[in-house]
C-alpha positions as CSV (number, residue, x, y, z in Angstrom):
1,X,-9.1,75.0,-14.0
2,X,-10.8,72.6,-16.1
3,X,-14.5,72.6,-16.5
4,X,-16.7,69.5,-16.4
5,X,-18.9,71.1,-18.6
6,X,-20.2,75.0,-19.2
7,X,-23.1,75.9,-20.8
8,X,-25.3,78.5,-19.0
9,X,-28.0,79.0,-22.7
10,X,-28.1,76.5,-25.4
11,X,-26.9,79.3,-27.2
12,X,-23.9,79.9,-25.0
13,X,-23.2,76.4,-25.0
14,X,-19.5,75.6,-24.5
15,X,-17.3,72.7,-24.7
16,X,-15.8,70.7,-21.7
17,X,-11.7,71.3,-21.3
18,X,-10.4,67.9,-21.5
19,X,-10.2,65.7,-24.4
20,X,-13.7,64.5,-26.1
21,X,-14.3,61.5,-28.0
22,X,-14.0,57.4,-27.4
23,X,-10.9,57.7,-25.1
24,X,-12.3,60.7,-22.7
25,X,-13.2,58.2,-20.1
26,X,-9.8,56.6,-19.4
27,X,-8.2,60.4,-19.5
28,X,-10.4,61.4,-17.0
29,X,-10.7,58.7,-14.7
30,X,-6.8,59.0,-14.8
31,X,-6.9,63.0,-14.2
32,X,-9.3,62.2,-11.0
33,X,-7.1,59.4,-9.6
34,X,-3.9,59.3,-11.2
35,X,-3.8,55.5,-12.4
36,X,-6.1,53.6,-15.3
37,X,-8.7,52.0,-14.8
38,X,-6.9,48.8,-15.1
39,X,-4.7,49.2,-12.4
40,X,-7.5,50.5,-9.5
41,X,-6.2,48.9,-6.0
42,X,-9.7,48.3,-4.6
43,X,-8.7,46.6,-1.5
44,X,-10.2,48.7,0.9
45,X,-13.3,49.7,0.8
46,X,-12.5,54.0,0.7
47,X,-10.5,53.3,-2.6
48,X,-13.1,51.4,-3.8
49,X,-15.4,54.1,-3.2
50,X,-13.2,56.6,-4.9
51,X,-12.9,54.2,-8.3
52,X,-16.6,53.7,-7.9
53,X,-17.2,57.1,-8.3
54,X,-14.6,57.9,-10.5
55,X,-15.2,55.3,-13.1
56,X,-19.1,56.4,-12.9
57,X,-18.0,59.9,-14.3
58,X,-15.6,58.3,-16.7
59,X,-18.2,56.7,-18.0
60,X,-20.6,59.9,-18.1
61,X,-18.0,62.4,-19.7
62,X,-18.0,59.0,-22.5
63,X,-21.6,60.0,-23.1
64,X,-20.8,63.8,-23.5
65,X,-23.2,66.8,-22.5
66,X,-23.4,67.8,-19.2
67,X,-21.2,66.1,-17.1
68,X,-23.4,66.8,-14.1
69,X,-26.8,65.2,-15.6
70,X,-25.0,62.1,-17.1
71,X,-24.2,61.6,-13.9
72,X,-27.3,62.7,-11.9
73,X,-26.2,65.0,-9.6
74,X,-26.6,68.4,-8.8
75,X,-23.5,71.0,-9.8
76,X,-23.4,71.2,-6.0
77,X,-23.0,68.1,-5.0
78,X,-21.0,67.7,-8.0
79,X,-18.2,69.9,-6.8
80,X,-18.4,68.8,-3.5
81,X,-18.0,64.6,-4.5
82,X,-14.8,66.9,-6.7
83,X,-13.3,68.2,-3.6
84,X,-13.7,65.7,-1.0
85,X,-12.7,62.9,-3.0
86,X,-10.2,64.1,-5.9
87,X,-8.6,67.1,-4.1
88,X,-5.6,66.9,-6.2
89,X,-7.3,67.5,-9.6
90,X,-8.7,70.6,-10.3
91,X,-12.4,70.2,-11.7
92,X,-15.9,71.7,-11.4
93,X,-18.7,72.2,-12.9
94,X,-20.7,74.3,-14.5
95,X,-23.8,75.5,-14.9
96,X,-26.3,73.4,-17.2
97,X,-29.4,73.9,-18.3
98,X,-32.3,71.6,-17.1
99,X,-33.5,69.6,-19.5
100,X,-37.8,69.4,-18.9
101,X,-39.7,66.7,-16.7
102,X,-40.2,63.4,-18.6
103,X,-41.0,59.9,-18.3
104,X,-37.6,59.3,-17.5
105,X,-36.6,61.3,-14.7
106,X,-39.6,59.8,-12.8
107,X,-38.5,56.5,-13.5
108,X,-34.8,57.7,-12.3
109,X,-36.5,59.7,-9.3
110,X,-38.4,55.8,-8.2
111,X,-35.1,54.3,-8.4
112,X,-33.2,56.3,-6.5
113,X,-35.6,56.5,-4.0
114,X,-35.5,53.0,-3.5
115,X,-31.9,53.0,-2.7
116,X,-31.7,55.9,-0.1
117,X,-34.4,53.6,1.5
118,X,-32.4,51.0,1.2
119,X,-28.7,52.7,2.0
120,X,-26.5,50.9,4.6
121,X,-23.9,53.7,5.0
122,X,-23.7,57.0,6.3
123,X,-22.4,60.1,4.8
124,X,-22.7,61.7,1.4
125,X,-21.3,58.9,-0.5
126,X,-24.2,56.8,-0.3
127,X,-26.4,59.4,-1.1
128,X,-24.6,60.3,-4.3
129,X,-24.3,57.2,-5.4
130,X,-28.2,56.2,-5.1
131,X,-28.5,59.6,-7.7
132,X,-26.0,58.3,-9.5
133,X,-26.6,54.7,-10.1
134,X,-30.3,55.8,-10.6
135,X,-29.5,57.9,-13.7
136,X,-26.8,55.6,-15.1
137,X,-29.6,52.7,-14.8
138,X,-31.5,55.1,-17.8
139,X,-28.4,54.1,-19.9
140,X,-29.3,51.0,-22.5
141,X,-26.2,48.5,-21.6
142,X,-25.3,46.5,-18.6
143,X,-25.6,48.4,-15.2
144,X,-22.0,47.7,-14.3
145,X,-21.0,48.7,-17.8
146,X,-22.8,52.0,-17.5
147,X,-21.4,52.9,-14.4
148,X,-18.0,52.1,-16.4
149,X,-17.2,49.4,-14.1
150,X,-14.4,46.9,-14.6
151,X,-16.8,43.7,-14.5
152,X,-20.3,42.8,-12.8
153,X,-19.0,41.4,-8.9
154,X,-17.9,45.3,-8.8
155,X,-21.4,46.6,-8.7
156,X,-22.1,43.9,-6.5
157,X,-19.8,45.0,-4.4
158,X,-20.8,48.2,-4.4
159,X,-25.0,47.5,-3.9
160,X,-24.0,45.2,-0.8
161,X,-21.4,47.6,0.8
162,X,-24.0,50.8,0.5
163,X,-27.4,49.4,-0.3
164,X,-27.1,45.6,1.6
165,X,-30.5,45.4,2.5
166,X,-31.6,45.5,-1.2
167,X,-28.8,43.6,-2.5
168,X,-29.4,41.0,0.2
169,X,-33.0,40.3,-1.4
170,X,-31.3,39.8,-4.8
171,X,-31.5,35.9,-3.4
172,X,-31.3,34.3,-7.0
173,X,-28.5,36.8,-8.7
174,X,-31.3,38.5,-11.1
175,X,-29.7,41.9,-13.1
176,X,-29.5,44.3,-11.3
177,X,-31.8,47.1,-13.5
178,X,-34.9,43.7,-13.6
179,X,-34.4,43.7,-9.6
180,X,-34.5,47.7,-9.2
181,X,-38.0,47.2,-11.1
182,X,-39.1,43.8,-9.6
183,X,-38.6,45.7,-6.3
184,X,-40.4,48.9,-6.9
185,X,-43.3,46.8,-8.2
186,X,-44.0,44.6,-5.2
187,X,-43.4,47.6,-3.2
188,X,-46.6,49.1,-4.6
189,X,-48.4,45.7,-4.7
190,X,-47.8,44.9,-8.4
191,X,-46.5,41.8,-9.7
192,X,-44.0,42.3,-12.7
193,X,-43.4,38.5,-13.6
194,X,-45.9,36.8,-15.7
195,X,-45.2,32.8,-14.0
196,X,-44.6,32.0,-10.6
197,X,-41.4,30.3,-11.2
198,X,-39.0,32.0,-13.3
199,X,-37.7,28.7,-15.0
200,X,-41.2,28.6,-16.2
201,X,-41.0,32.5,-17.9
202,X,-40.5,33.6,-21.3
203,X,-38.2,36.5,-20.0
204,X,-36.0,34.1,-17.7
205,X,-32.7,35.1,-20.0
206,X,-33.6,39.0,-19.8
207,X,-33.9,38.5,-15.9
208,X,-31.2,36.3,-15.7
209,X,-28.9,36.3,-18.9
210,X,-25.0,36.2,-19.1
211,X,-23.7,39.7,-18.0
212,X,-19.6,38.7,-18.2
213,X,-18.1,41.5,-21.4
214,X,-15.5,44.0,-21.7
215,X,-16.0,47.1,-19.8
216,X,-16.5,50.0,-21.7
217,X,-13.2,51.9,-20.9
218,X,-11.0,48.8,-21.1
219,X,-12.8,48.8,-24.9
220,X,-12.1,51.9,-25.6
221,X,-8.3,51.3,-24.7
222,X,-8.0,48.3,-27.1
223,X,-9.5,50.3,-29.6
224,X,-6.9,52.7,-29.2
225,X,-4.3,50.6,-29.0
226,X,-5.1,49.0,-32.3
227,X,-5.2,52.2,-33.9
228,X,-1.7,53.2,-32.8
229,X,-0.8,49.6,-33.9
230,X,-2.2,50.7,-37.4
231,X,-0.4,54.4,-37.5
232,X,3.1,52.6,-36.9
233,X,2.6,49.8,-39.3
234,X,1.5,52.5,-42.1
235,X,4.2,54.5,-41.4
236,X,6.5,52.0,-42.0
237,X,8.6,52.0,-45.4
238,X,7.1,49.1,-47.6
């Protein structure tokens, strides 16, 4: 069995089973699916849900700690996203200890919020993914790099497919992390920009900036790839 992450004390704390380090997040997304990253069929919209929520975890076992935190679920619901969707590979997790209130799980608790409100499916894929997304929206990069997605029209995809009437008010293409916030602020009568037009606002390339990049995984490959590059060519006889 391998364990998404044990640690019942900090001073019982154990290490997860799998590999750690930069390339974790492809050999996990592979041990949940079977295939890289790369090569996700995403055609219909169930496997899409499945790389959705398998690069997400990817990306959270990347961060290390608690697999179940990085990825803002419960171990419950944790184990149960494990065995309806990745039957075949045999994970759970453990136990972890809370970390205390702060600033930050409030602002994670608003967001997600905001997207159950908002969710246009049924089921409890929806509902794990507004956690999900929530917490990953904590992280400092891109949202869809975060969520260890292969490029931005994914999490596109995936707002509109599960959370279409707040991705349908997304009118001008803002990021997504300025819109989660622009929305929870006129929803309690605030208004977060400083001009009326944004053409007009110091912040227009924070709202609106290039978000095109390399996704984090599909980094971390290259990386490795160059590395092995490297290890042949030194071995080499000069």
């Amino acid at each position: 069995m391998i364990a998404a992450h044990a640690r019942t004390s900090e001073a019982t704390a154990q290490r997860p089973a799998w590999p750690v380090g930069p390339h974790a997040g492809i050999a996990f997304y592979r041990l949940l699916t079977g295939c890289d990253p790369a090569d996700a069929d995403i055609r219909a919209d169930d496997d899409f849900d499945r790389h959705v929520l398998a690069s997400i975890l990817a990306a959270a076992v990347m961060d290390g700690g608690p697999l179940a935190e990085r990825a803002g679920l419960s171990e419950q619901e944790l184990n149960d996203l494990f065995a309806r969707n990745f039957p075949a590979a045999t994970v759970r997790a453990f136990a972890w200890m809370p970390r205390s209130v702060s600033e930050s799980d409030d602002e994670t608790a608003m967001v997600r919020d905001l997207l159950l409100a908002q969710r246009s499916t049924d089921g409890d894929v929806g509902r794990w993914l507004a956690a999900m997304v929530a917490r990953r929206a904590m992280e400092p990069n891109h949202l869809w790099e975060d969520l260890g997605l292969r490029e931005r029209p994914e999490l596109s995809r995936l707002l509109t497919r599960h959370f279409a009437p707040l991705a349908s008010r997304n009118t001008a293409n803002m990021r997504w992390k300025r819109f989660f916030y622009r929305m929870l602020c006129e929803d309690d009568g605030f208004v977060m920009c400083t001009t009326p037009v944004c053409t007009d606002c110091n912040d227009f390339d924070l709202c609106f900036g290039e978000e095109s990049g390399e996704s984090r995984m599909a980094e971390r490959r290259r990386e490795f790839l160059r590395a092995d590059d490297d290890r042949v060519d030194a071995a080499r006889p000069a």
